[in-house]
Structure formats: C-alpha cells, structure tokens
BAZAKOL-191283 format. One record per atom (N, C-alpha, C): residue number from 1; z, x, y; chain; atom name; residue in one letter. Coordinates in steps of 0.2 Angstrom, whole numbers, plus 5000, padded with zeros to 4 digits. Each point is the difference from the previous one (the first is absolute). Layout:
// BAZAKOL-191283
NODE  balum  c3  c1  c2  zapa  lovex  vexkol
NODE  NUM  Z  X  Y  A  CA  A
...
//
This chain:
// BAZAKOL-191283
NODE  balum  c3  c1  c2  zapa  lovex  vexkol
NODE  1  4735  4865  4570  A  N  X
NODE  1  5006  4997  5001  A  CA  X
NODE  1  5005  5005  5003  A  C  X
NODE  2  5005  4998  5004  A  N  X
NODE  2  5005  5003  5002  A  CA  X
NODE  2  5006  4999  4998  A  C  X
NODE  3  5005  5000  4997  A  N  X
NODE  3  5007  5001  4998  A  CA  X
NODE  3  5004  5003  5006  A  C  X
NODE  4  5006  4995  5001  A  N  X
NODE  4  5006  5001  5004  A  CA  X
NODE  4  5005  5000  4997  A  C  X
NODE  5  5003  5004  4997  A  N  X
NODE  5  5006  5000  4996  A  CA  X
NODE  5  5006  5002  5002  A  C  X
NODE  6  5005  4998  4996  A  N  X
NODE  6  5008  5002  5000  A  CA  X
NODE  6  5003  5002  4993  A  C  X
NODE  7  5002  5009  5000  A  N  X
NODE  7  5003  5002  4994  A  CA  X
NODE  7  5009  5002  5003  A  C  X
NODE  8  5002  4997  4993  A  N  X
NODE  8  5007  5002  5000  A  CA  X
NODE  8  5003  5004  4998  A  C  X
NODE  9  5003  5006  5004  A  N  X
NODE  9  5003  5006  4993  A  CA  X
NODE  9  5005  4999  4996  A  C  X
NODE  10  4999  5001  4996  A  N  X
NODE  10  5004  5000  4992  A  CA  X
NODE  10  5005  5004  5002  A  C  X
NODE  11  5000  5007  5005  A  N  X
NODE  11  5005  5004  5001  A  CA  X
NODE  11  5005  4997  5006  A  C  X
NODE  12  4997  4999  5003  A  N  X
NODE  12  5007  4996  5007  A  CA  X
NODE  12  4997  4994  5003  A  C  X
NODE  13  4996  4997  4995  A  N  X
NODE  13  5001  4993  5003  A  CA  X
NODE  13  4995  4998  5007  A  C  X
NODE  14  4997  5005  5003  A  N  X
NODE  14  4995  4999  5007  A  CA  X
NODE  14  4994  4997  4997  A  C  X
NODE  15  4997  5000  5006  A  N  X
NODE  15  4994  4995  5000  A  CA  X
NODE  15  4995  5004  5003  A  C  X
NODE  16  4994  5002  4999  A  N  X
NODE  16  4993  5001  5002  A  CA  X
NODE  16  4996  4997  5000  A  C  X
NODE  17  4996  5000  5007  A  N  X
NODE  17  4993  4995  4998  A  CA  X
NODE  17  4994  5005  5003  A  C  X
NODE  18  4996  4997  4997  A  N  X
NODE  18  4993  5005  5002  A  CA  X
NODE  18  4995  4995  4999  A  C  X
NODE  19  4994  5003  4999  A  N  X
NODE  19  4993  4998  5001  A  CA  X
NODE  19  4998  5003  4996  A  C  X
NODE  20  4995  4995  4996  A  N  X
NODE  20  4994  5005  4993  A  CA  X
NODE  20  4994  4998  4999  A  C  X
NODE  21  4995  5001  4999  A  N  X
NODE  21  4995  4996  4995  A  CA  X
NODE  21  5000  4999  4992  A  C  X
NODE  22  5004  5005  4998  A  N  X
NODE  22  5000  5001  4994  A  CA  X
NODE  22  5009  5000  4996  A  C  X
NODE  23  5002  4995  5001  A  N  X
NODE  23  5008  4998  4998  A  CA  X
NODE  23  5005  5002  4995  A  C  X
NODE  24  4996  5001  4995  A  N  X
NODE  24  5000  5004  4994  A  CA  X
NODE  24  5003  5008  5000  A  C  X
NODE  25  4994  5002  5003  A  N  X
NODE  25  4999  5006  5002  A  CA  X
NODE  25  5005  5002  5004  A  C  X
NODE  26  5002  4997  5004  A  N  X
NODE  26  5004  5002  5005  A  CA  X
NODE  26  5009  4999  4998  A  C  X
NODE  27  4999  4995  4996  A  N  X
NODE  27  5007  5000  4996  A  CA  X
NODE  27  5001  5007  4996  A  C  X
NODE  28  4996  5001  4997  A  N  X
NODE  28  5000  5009  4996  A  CA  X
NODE  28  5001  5005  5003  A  C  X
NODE  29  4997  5001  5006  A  N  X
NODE  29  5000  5003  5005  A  CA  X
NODE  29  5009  5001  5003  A  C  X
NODE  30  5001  4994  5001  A  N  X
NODE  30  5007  4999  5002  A  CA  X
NODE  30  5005  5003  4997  A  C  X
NODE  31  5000  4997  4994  A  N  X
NODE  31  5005  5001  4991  A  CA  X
NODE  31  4998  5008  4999  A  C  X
NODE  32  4995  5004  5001  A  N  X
NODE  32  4999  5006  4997  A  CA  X
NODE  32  5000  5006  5006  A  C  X
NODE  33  5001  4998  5004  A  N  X
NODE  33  5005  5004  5006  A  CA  X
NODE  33  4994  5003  5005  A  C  X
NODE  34  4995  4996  4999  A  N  X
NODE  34  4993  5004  5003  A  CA  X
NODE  34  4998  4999  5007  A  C  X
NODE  35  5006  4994  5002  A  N  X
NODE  35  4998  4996  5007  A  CA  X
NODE  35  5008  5003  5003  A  C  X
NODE  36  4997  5004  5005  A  N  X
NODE  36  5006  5004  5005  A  CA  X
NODE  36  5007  4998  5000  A  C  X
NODE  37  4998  4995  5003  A  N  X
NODE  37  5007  4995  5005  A  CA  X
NODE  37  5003  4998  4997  A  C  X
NODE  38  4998  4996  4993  A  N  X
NODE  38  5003  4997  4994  A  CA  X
NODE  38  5006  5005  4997  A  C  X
NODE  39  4997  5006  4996  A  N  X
NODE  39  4999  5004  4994  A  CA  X
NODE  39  5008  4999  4997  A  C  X
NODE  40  5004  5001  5008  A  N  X
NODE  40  5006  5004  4999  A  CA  X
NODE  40  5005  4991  4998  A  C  X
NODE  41  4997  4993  4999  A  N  X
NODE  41  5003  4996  5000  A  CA  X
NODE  41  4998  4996  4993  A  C  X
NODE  42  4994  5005  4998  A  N  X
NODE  42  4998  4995  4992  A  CA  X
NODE  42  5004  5000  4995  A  C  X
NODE  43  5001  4997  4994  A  N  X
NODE  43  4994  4995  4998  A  CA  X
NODE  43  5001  4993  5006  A  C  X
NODE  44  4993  4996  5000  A  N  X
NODE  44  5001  4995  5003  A  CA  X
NODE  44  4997  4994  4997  A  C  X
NODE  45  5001  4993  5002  A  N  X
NODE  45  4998  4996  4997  A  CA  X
NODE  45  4996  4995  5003  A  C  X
NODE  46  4994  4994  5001  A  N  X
NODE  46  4997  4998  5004  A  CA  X
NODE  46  5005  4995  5001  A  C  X
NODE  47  5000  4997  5006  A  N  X
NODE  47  5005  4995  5000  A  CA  X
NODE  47  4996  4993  5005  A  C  X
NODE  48  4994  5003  5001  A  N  X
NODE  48  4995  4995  5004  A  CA  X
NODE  48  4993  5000  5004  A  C  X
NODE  49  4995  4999  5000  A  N  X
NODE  49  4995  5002  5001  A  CA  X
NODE  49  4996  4994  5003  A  C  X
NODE  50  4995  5003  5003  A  N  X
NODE  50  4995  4993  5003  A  CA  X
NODE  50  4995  5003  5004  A  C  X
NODE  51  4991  4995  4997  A  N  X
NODE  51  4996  5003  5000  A  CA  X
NODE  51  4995  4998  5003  A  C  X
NODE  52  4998  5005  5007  A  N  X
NODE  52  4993  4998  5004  A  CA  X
NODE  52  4995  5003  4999  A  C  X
NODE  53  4995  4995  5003  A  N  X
NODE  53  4993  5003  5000  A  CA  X
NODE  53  4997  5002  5005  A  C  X
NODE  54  5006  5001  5007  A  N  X
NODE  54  4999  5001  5004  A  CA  X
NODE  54  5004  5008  5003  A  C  X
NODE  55  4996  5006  5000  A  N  X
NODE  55  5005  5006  5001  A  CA  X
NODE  55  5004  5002  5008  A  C  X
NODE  56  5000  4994  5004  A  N  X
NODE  56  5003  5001  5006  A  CA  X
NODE  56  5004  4995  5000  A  C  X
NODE  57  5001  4996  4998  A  N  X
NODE  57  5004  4992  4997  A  CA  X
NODE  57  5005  5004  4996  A  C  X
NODE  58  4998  5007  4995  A  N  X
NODE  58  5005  5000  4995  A  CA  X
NODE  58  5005  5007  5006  A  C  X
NODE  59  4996  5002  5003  A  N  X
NODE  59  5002  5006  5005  A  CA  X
NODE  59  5007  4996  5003  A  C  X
NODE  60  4997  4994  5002  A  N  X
NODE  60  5006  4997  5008  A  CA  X
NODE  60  5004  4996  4995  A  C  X
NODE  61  5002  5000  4994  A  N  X
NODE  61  5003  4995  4997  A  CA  X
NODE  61  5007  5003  4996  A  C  X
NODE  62  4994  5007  4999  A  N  X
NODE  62  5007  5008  4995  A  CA  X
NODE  62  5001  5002  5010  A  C  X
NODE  63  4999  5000  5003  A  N  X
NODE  63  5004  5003  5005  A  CA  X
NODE  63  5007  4995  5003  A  C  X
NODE  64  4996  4994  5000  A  N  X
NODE  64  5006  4994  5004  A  CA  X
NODE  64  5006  5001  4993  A  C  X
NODE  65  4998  4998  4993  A  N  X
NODE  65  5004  5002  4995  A  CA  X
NODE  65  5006  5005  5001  A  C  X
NODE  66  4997  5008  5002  A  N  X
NODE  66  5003  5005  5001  A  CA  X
NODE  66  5006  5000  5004  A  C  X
NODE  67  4996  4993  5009  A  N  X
NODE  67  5005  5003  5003  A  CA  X
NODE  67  5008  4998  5000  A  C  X
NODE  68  5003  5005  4999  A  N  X
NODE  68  5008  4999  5000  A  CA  X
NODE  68  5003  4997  5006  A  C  X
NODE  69  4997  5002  5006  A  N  X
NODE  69  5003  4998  5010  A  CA  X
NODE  69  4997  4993  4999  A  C  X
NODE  70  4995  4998  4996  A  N  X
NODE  70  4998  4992  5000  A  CA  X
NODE  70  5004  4996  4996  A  C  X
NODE  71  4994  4994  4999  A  N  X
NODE  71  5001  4997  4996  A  CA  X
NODE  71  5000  5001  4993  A  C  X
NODE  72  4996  5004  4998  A  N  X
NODE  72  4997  5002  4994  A  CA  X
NODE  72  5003  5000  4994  A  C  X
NODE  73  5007  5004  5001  A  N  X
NODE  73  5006  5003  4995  A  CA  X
NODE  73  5003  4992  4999  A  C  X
NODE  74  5000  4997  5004  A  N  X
NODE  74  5004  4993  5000  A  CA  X
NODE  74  4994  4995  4995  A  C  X
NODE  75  4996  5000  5002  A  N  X
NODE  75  4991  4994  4999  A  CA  X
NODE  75  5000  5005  4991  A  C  X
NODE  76  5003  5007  4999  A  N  X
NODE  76  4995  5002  4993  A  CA  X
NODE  76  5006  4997  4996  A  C  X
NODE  77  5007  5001  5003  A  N  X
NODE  77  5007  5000  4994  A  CA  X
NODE  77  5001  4991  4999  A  C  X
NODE  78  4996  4994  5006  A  N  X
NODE  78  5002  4995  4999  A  CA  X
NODE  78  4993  4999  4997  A  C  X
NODE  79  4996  5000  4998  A  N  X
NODE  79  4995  4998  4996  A  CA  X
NODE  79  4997  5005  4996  A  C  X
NODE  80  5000  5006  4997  A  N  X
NODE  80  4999  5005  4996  A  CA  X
NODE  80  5005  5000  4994  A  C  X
NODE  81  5005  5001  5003  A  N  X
NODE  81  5006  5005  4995  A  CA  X
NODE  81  5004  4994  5000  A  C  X
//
C-alpha cells in the first residue's frame, strides 16, 4: 500500500506532503530530523492521509496535491485541511 500524506509544522504552521509505504515510519522520520527538507520545520503533526494500492495513482495524486501553479493548493485546503 501507498500513503499520500500531509504533515503540518508545529513550528510555522506549513504543510508538507509526500509519499510512503510505511507511514508510521515516515512520520519519525520527519519528527526526528532524519528527512532533509523537513528537519529544519519539526515537530510535525499528521493532519491527512490516503491510501493506495496503486504506486503510480499514488505518484500522480501527491504530485497534483503538491502542485501550487494548479489546482492542487486550492482541491487540498478546500477538502483536506
């Protein structure tokens, strides 16, 4: 299964979304400064998730999520958050 999620920082308030098989995992990951991009914005908290069994479906769905210039930032804040 694949995980598309969105974590919120506890420090300023942003949003990250990424991709995982192991969601658990990657939340620790995030919170214990071990995931690059994140480190400097932990602690974070989950704030949404959703789960395929398809890993190219979960690829094109955290990408359109991501995009800012689209729809994306609009489609996560009026149905996610």
């Amino acid at each position: 299964m694949f995980y598309v999620y969105i974590l919120q920082s506890l420090k300023d308030a942003s949003y990250y979304t990424g991709i995982t098989e192991n969601l658990k995992q990657r939340l620790l990951d995030h919170n214990s400064g071990t995931s690059k991009y994140s480190s400097s914005k932990k602690p974070f908290t989950l704030k949404w998730y959703c789960v395929f069994s398809n890993k190219n479906k979960a690829l094109l769905f955290e990408r359109y999520v991501k995009s800012g210039s689209g729809s994306g930032f609009a489609f996560r804040n009026k149905h996610f958050l």
